[in-house]
N, C-alpha and C positions, 0 to 999 in steps of 0.2 A: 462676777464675784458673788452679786446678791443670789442667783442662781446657785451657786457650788453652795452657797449658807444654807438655803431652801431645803437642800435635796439633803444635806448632811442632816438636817434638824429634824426631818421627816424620817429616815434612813434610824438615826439615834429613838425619834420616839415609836418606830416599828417594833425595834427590839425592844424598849423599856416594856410594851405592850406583851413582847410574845416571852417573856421572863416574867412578868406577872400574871400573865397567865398561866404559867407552866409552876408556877407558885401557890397556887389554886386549885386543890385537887376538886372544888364541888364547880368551879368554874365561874365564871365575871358575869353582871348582868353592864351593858355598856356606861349605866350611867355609874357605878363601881369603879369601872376603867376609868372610865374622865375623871371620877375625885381621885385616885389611886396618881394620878400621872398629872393633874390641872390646868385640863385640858379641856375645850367644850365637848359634847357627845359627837358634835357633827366630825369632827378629828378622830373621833373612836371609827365612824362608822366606815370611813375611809382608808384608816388604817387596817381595819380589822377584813374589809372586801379585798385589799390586796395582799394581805396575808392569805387569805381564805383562798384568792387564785392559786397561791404557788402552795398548797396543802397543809399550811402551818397552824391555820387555827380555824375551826369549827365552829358555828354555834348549834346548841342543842333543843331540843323540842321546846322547851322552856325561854331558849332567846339567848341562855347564856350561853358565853364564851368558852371554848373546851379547845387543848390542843388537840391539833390534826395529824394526820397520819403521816402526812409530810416529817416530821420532828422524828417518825421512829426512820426514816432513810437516811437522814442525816445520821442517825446516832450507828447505824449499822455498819453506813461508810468511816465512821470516827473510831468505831471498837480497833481495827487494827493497827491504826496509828498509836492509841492508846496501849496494844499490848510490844510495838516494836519499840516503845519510847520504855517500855517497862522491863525490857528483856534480860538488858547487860545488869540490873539491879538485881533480877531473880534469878539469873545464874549466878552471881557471887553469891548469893544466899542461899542457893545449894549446895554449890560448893562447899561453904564455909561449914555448913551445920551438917551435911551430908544429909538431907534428907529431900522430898522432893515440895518444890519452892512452886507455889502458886498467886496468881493474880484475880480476885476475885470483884465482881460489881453488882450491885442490886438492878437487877431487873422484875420489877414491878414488886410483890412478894418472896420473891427468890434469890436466893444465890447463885451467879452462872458464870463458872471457871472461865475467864477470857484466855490466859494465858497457863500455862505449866513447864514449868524446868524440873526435869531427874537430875540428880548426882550423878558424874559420871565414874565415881571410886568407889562407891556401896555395891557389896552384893546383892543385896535387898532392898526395897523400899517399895512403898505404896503406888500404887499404879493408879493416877488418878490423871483422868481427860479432862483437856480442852472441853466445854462444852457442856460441862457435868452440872445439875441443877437440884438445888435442895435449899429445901426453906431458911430462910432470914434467922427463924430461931433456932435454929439447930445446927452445931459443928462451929469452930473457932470463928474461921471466916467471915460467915454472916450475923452471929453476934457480934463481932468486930468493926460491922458495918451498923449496927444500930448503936452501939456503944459511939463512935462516928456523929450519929446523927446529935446526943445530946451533948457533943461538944467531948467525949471521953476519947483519947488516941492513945490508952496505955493499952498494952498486947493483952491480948486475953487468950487463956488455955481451957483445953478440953480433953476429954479422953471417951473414947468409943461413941460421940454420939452418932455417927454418919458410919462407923463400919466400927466392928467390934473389934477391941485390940489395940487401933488409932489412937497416935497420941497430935494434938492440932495444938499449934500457934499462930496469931494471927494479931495484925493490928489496923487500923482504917487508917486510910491515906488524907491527909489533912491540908486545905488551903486552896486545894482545886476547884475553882469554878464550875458547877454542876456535874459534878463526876462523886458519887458515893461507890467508895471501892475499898476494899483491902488487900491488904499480902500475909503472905502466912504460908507455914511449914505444916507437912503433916507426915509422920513417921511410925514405921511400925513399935520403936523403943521407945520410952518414957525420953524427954525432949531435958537438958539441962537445963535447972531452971535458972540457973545465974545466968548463963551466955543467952541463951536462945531468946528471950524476947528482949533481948538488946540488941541481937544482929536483926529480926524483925521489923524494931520499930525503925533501926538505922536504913531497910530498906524501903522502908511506906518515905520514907524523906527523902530518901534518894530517887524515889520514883514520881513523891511531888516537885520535889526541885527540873526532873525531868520535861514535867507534865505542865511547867510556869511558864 
Protein backbone atom coordinates (compact mmCIF):
# COMPACT_ATOMS: atom_id res chain seq x y z
CA UNK A 1 0.00 0.00 0.00
CA UNK A 2 3.00 2.35 1.15
CA UNK A 3 4.31 1.43 -2.43
CA UNK A 4 0.93 2.31 -4.49
CA UNK A 5 1.07 5.92 -2.16
CA UNK A 6 4.82 6.40 -3.33
CA UNK A 7 4.34 5.88 -6.91
CA UNK A 8 0.85 7.92 -6.93
CA UNK A 9 2.53 10.92 -5.19
CA UNK A 10 5.58 10.84 -7.62
CA UNK A 11 2.99 10.15 -10.77
CA UNK A 12 0.75 13.38 -9.35
CA UNK A 13 3.91 15.57 -8.72
CA UNK A 14 5.43 14.63 -12.53
CA UNK A 15 2.46 16.23 -13.87
CA UNK A 16 2.14 19.20 -11.36
CA UNK A 17 5.89 19.77 -12.82
CA UNK A 18 5.02 19.15 -16.52
CA UNK A 19 1.70 21.92 -16.21
CA UNK A 20 3.91 24.36 -14.84
CA UNK A 21 6.12 24.04 -17.03
CA UNK A 22 3.92 24.20 -19.89
CA UNK A 23 2.72 27.46 -17.93
CA UNK A 24 5.94 29.12 -18.44
CA UNK A 25 6.55 30.19 -21.85
CA UNK A 26 10.35 31.61 -20.78
CA UNK A 27 10.80 28.36 -19.01
CA UNK A 28 11.64 27.11 -14.85
CA UNK A 29 15.14 27.37 -13.57
CA UNK A 30 14.88 23.95 -11.02
CA UNK A 31 15.10 25.85 -7.98
CA UNK A 32 11.56 27.97 -9.47
CA UNK A 33 10.12 24.28 -9.83
CA UNK A 34 10.85 23.31 -6.11
CA UNK A 35 9.40 26.80 -4.64
CA UNK A 36 6.56 26.54 -7.38
CA UNK A 37 5.50 22.83 -6.23
CA UNK A 38 7.48 22.60 -2.24
CA UNK A 39 9.42 20.48 -2.90
CA UNK A 40 13.43 20.08 -2.42
CA UNK A 41 15.45 20.63 -5.96
CA UNK A 42 16.69 17.07 -5.53
CA UNK A 43 12.78 15.97 -6.34
CA UNK A 44 12.95 18.55 -9.21
CA UNK A 45 15.95 16.84 -10.70
CA UNK A 46 14.39 13.35 -10.67
CA UNK A 47 11.34 14.33 -11.84
CA UNK A 48 12.49 16.40 -14.45
CA UNK A 49 15.31 13.42 -15.89
CA UNK A 50 12.19 11.16 -16.17
CA UNK A 51 10.26 13.41 -17.97
CA UNK A 52 13.12 14.34 -20.18
CA UNK A 53 13.34 10.27 -21.10
CA UNK A 54 9.92 10.00 -22.35
CA UNK A 55 10.35 13.74 -24.35
CA UNK A 56 8.15 15.92 -22.26
CA UNK A 57 10.47 18.37 -20.84
CA UNK A 58 13.80 19.81 -21.94
CA UNK A 59 16.19 21.90 -20.49
CA UNK A 60 17.72 24.80 -22.39
CA UNK A 61 21.19 26.17 -22.80
CA UNK A 62 20.57 28.26 -19.85
CA UNK A 63 19.46 25.17 -17.47
CA UNK A 64 16.02 26.06 -17.55
CA UNK A 65 13.25 23.91 -18.07
CA UNK A 66 11.32 24.10 -21.61
CA UNK A 67 8.60 21.66 -22.67
CA UNK A 68 9.79 18.87 -25.07
CA UNK A 69 8.84 17.81 -28.15
CA UNK A 70 7.24 14.92 -26.65
CA UNK A 71 4.07 17.27 -25.66
CA UNK A 72 3.56 18.18 -29.46
CA UNK A 73 2.70 13.93 -30.15
CA UNK A 74 0.54 13.93 -27.66
CA UNK A 75 -1.44 16.95 -28.77
CA UNK A 76 -1.41 15.63 -32.45
CA UNK A 77 -2.77 12.27 -31.32
CA UNK A 78 -5.43 14.35 -29.08
CA UNK A 79 -6.54 16.96 -32.19
CA UNK A 80 -8.83 14.11 -33.53
CA UNK A 81 -10.45 12.96 -30.48
CA UNK A 82 -11.09 16.67 -29.83
CA UNK A 83 -12.65 17.23 -33.51
CA UNK A 84 -14.98 13.73 -33.33
CA UNK A 85 -16.03 14.82 -29.77
CA UNK A 86 -16.96 18.19 -31.61
CA UNK A 87 -18.64 17.02 -34.58
CA UNK A 88 -22.37 16.29 -33.83
CA UNK A 89 -22.24 20.21 -32.18
CA UNK A 90 -20.97 21.66 -35.51
CA UNK A 91 -23.21 20.00 -37.67
CA UNK A 92 -26.33 21.18 -35.78
CA UNK A 93 -24.72 24.57 -36.03
CA UNK A 94 -24.72 24.33 -39.63
CA UNK A 95 -27.61 23.03 -40.10
CA UNK A 96 -29.38 25.45 -37.86
CA UNK A 97 -27.82 28.69 -39.40
CA UNK A 98 -27.17 27.32 -42.84
CA UNK A 99 -23.86 28.31 -43.21
CA UNK A 100 -20.52 26.44 -42.81
CA UNK A 101 -19.68 25.61 -39.00
CA UNK A 102 -16.09 25.43 -37.98
CA UNK A 103 -13.79 24.32 -35.00
CA UNK A 104 -10.94 26.37 -34.54
CA UNK A 105 -7.49 26.06 -31.79
CA UNK A 106 -4.59 28.09 -31.44
CA UNK A 107 -1.71 26.63 -32.41
CA UNK A 108 1.23 28.59 -31.38
CA UNK A 109 0.44 32.26 -33.04
CA UNK A 110 -2.19 31.02 -35.42
CA UNK A 111 -5.48 29.88 -35.96
CA UNK A 112 -5.73 26.09 -37.52
CA UNK A 113 -9.27 24.91 -38.56
CA UNK A 114 -9.37 21.42 -36.82
CA UNK A 115 -12.64 20.51 -37.85
CA UNK A 116 -15.38 21.87 -40.64
CA UNK A 117 -19.07 21.03 -41.32
CA UNK A 118 -21.04 22.60 -44.71
CA UNK A 119 -24.77 22.96 -44.67
CA UNK A 120 -26.20 20.44 -46.46
CA UNK A 121 -29.38 22.67 -47.78
CA UNK A 122 -27.41 25.92 -49.01
CA UNK A 123 -26.69 26.51 -52.50
CA UNK A 124 -23.68 28.35 -51.59
CA UNK A 125 -21.46 28.80 -48.77
CA UNK A 126 -17.83 29.33 -48.04
CA UNK A 127 -15.49 26.81 -48.83
CA UNK A 128 -13.33 26.59 -46.15
CA UNK A 129 -10.75 23.48 -45.01
CA UNK A 130 -9.83 21.39 -42.46
CA UNK A 131 -6.37 22.66 -41.89
CA UNK A 132 -6.59 26.20 -42.93
CA UNK A 133 -4.20 28.56 -40.85
CA UNK A 134 -4.33 32.35 -40.28
CA UNK A 135 -3.33 34.57 -37.51
CA UNK A 136 -4.78 34.87 -33.94
CA UNK A 137 -5.61 38.44 -34.91
CA UNK A 138 -7.37 38.31 -37.87
CA UNK A 139 -11.06 36.76 -38.72
CA UNK A 140 -13.80 35.81 -35.92
CA UNK A 141 -12.35 32.62 -34.90
CA UNK A 142 -8.95 33.60 -33.53
CA UNK A 143 -10.11 36.70 -32.16
CA UNK A 144 -12.62 34.60 -30.29
CA UNK A 145 -9.71 32.59 -29.07
CA UNK A 146 -7.79 35.61 -27.55
CA UNK A 147 -11.12 37.23 -26.26
CA UNK A 148 -11.05 33.32 -24.49
CA UNK A 149 -7.84 34.01 -23.06
CA UNK A 150 -8.89 37.08 -21.04
CA UNK A 151 -11.67 35.35 -19.67
CA UNK A 152 -14.29 37.00 -22.63
CA UNK A 153 -16.65 33.87 -24.23
CA UNK A 154 -19.29 36.47 -25.76
CA UNK A 155 -19.34 35.69 -29.87
CA UNK A 156 -17.53 38.11 -31.62
CA UNK A 157 -18.17 39.10 -35.52
CA UNK A 158 -16.27 40.04 -38.38
CA UNK A 159 -16.76 40.85 -41.98
CA UNK A 160 -14.12 40.37 -44.79
CA UNK A 161 -11.03 40.08 -42.76
CA UNK A 162 -9.78 36.48 -43.97
CA UNK A 163 -11.55 36.75 -47.65
CA UNK A 164 -13.51 39.66 -48.98
CA UNK A 165 -17.28 39.38 -48.83
CA UNK A 166 -17.20 36.89 -45.45
CA UNK A 167 -19.42 37.50 -42.95
CA UNK A 168 -17.50 35.26 -39.34
CA UNK A 169 -19.13 34.40 -36.08
CA UNK A 170 -17.38 32.94 -33.63
CA UNK A 171 -16.99 32.26 -29.93
CA UNK A 172 -14.11 30.52 -27.49
CA UNK A 173 -14.88 27.41 -25.89
CA UNK A 174 -14.77 27.78 -22.14
CA UNK A 175 -13.76 25.51 -19.06
CA UNK A 176 -11.56 22.91 -20.96
CA UNK A 177 -8.50 22.00 -19.47
CA UNK A 178 -5.56 23.20 -21.81
CA UNK A 179 -7.57 23.37 -24.84
CA UNK A 180 -7.86 27.26 -26.31
CA UNK A 181 -10.35 26.84 -29.02
CA UNK A 182 -13.26 28.23 -30.78
CA UNK A 183 -16.40 27.48 -32.91
CA UNK A 184 -17.77 29.90 -35.20
CA UNK A 185 -19.71 30.26 -38.62
CA UNK A 186 -18.65 31.80 -41.56
CA UNK A 187 -20.93 32.79 -44.55
CA UNK A 188 -20.94 34.37 -47.71
CA UNK A 189 -24.42 36.71 -46.32
CA UNK A 190 -24.49 39.19 -43.48
CA UNK A 191 -25.04 36.39 -40.54
CA UNK A 192 -28.39 37.41 -38.30
CA UNK A 193 -27.43 39.15 -35.56
CA UNK A 194 -30.14 38.14 -32.96
CA UNK A 195 -30.05 34.24 -33.65
CA UNK A 196 -26.57 33.53 -34.92
CA UNK A 197 -24.21 34.36 -31.98
CA UNK A 198 -26.60 32.51 -29.71
CA UNK A 199 -26.68 29.25 -31.75
CA UNK A 200 -22.61 29.85 -31.54
CA UNK A 201 -22.20 30.44 -28.24
CA UNK A 202 -24.86 27.36 -27.54
CA UNK A 203 -22.37 25.45 -29.38
CA UNK A 204 -18.79 26.30 -27.85
CA UNK A 205 -20.98 24.69 -24.60
CA UNK A 206 -22.06 22.10 -26.05
CA UNK A 207 -18.80 21.22 -27.23
CA UNK A 208 -17.20 21.96 -23.80
CA UNK A 209 -19.65 19.92 -22.07
CA UNK A 210 -18.39 17.29 -24.66
CA UNK A 211 -14.83 17.82 -24.05
CA UNK A 212 -15.48 17.47 -19.63
Amino acid sequence: MRVATETAQTLDRGLRLLHLVADSPAGLTMTEAAAHLGVGRAVIYRLAATLSEHGMVRRDRSGRLRLGAGVLHLARRAQPLVADAALPALRRLAETVGATAHLTIADGGEAFALAVVEPSWTQFHVAYRSGSRHPLEAGAAGKAILAGRRGDYAAVTTTGELQQGAHGVAAAIGGVEGLEASVGVVALTELDPASVPREVTSAAAAIAKALS
